[in-house]
N, C-alpha and C positions, 0 to 999 in steps of 0.2 A: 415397504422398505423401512429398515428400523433407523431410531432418530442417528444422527451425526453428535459428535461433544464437541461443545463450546468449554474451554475453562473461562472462568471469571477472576480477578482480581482488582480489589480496588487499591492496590497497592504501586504507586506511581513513582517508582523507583527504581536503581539497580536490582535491590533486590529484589524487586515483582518483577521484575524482568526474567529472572534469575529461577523463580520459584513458576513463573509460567513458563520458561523455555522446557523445563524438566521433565513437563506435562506432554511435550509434543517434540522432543529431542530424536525420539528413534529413529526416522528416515534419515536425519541427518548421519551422512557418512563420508567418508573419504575426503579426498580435497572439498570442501563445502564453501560455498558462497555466501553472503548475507546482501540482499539487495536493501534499499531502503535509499531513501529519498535525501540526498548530503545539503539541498535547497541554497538557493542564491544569497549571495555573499551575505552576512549578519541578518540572515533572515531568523524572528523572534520566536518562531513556531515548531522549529523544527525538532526531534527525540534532540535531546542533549548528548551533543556530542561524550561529556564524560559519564553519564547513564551506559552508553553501545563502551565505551574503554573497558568499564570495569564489568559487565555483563562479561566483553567477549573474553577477556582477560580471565574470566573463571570458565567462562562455557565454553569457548570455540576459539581457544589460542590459538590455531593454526588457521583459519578462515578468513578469507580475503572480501570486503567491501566491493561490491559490483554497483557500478553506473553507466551510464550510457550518455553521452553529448543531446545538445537540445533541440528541436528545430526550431523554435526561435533563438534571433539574437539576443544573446545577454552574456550574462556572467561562466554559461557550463557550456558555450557554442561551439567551440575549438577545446581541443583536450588540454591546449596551453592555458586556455582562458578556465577550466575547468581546475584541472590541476592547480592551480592559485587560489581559486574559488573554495578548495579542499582544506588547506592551509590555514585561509582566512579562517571555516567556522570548525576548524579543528580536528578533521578527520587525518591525522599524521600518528595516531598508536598501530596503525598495521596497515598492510599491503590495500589499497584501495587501485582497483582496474576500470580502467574505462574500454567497454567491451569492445568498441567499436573504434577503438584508436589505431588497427589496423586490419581495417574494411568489417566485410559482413560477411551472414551465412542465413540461409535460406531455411526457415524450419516447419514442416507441413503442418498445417491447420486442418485438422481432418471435421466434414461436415457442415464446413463454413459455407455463408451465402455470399458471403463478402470477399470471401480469400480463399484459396488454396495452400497458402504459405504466409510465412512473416519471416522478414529481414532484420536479425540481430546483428548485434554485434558478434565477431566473430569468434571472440574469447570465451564465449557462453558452449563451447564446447571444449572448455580446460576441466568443467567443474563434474564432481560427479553428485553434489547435493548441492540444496537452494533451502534457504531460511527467508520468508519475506516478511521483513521485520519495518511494520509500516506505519504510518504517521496516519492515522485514520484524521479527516479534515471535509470542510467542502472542496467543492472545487469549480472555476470558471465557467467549464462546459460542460463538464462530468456531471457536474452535482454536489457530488462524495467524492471521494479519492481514499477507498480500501486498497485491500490485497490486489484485486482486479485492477483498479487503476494504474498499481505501483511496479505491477506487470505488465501489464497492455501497454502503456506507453512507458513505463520507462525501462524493458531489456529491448524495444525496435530501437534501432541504430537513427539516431539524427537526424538522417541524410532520406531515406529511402524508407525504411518503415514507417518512422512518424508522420511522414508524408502522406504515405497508404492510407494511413487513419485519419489524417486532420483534412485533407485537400483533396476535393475532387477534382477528378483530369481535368485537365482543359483548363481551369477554373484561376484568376490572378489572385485569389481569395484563398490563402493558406490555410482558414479556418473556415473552410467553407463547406464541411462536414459536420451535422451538431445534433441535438437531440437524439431520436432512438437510432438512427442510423449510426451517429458518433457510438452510444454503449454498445450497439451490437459488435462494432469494430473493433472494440477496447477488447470488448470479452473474444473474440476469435483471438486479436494477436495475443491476449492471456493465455488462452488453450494452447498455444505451439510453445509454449513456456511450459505450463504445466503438465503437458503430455510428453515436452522432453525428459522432465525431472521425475515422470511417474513414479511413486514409491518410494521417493527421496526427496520429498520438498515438503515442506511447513508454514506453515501460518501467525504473524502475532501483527493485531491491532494493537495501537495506542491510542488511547481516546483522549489528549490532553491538547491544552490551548488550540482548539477547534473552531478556527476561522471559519468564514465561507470562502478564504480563499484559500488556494494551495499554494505551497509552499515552493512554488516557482513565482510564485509574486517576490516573494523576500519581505523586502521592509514597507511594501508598498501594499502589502496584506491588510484586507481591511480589518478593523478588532474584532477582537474576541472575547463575545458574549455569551457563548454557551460552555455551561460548567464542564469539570474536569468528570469524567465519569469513572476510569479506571482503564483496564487492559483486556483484551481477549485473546486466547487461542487456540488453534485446532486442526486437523488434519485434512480440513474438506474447506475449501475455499472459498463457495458458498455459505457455506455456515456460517465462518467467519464473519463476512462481508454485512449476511444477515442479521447478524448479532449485536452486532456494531450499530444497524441502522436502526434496526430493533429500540435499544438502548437511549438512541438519540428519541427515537419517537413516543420512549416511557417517562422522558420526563417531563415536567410542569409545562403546559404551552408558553407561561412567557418564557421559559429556560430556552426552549427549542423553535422558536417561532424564526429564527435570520436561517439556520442553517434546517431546518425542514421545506423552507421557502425555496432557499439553494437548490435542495435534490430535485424536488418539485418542477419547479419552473425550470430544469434543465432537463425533465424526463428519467433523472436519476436511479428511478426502481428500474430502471429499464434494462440495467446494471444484471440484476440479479434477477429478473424473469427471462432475462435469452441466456447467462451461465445456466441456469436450471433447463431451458429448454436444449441448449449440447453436453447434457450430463455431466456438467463440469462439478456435481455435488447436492448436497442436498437443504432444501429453506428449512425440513424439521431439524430442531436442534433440542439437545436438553443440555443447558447451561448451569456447567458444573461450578460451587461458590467455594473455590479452595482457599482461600478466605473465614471458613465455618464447616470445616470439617467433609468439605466434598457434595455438599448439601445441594441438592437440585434445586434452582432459581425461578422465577420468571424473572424477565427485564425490569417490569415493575419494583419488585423487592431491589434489582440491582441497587436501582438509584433513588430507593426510598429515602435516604440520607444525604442526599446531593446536594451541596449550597449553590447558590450562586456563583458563577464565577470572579475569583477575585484577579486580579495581576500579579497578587502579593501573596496569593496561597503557596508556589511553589519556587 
């Protein structure tokens, strides 16, 4: 099977945003969506809000922000409480839907051990393209939180999908779902997402102030130690995923020691060897450095140039 394309850039900006969408714009079509992660109230880590303004304001002026409610209490648990939460960290330059603000829909998970289906929100049948434009990060249970996390748990609706995935029956334990069982889950309810969007959905990592935590912590996110690397994107969802993690693990052990620990100790690759086993794409990649002329990469070269992480770099 020939490789998938990763683009690269280290360019952590609107305009590497701008200059990577270009790369992987086609599928996008018609009413289009952009999901991505709007995180709890003044949370530090999240894509900057005026980075997604002025990106979408040149790429996708007509394109509506898609989120979905939380199954924990906090800040995005009610759409009231959400909708405020939107305000506070700035998502008010265009139409932002929260899919599951009235009820769900049912979308088949072909292949699954775990599912048959997964319960979105019910608005995810307005769109006719999906951009997943994501905050690549560690995360609590996950590990990471790619493309596949920013799908898997956040287009299932609140109530009833995030459930599916975090809480086995019976169980008073909300989170009582975790290691490989938890990624196999993630990656099934990611497949009824990406098998709705088949041919019209895309891909874009951001690999910037990369906690171990995810960005449903908010301000309660522990710091961030592992340097800014740059962005990726691509057509294959794996690749993506792969590239990202890739990347993380090309640079200096002391760079990546908190957030390799993270994937590690949650089972995290576990991520990207059950997407590969339901064909959801492919781990070969050749990563393209539009950066230097389209120039084929390894990870290594990526981040040959990587400082440490500062707070003040960006």
């Amino acid at each position: 099977m020939s490789k998938s394309i990763v683009y690269f850039t280290r360019d952590l900006s609107p305009e590497g945003l701008k200059k990577l969408y270009a790369r992987i714009c086609g599928p996008i079509t018609g009413k289009a969506a952009v999901k991505l992660h709007t995180g709890e109230k003044n949370g530090p880590n999240i894509i900057p809000s005026d980075w997604v303004r002025e990106f979408m304001a040149a790429c996708l002026p007509e394109a509506t922000i898609v989120e979905t409610n939380t199954f924990y209490e906090g800040d995005r648990y009610t759409t009231t409480q959400h909708r405020e939460t939107l305000k506070v960290n700035g998502w008010t330059f265009c139409p932002v839907d929260i899919m599951d603000e009235e009820g769900t829909v049912d979308l088949p998970v072909e292949g699954g051990k775990w599912f048959d289906h997964m319960t979105m929100g019910s608005h995810v049948l307005r769109y006719d393209s999906l951009l997943a434009l994501t905050h690549f990060k560690g995360h609590t249970m996950g590990g990471f939180g790619g493309s596949n996390k920013n799908l898997g748990i956040g287009m299932a609706d609140g109530r009833i999908g995030k459930k599916m995935i975090h809480q086995r029956e019976g169980s008073d334990d909300m989170w009582s779902i975790a290691m490989d069982e938890l990624m196999e889950r993630i990656a099934e309810s990611t497949k009824a997402t990406v098998d709705h969007f088949k041919g019209h959905i895309s891909f874009l990592n951001v690999l910037r102030n990369m906690s171990v935590s995810c960005d449903c912590e908010g301000t309660e996110a522990q710091p961030v130690v592992t340097p800014n690397i740059g962005m990726v994107a691509s057509l294959d969802i794996l690749a993506v995923d792969q590239a990202s993690v890739d990347l993380v693990y090309a640079l200096n052990p002391a760079d990546n020691k908190a957030l390799t620990e993270r994937i590690e100790t949650r089972h995290g690759l576990r991520q990207l060897s059950y997407m590969k086993e339901l064909g959801m794409g492919s781990d070969e990649y050749e990563l393209i450095d539009i950066d230097n002329g389209d120039k084929i990469i390894t990870p290594t070269e990526a981040v040959k140039d990587v400082v440490p992480f500062s707070p003040f770099a960006l």
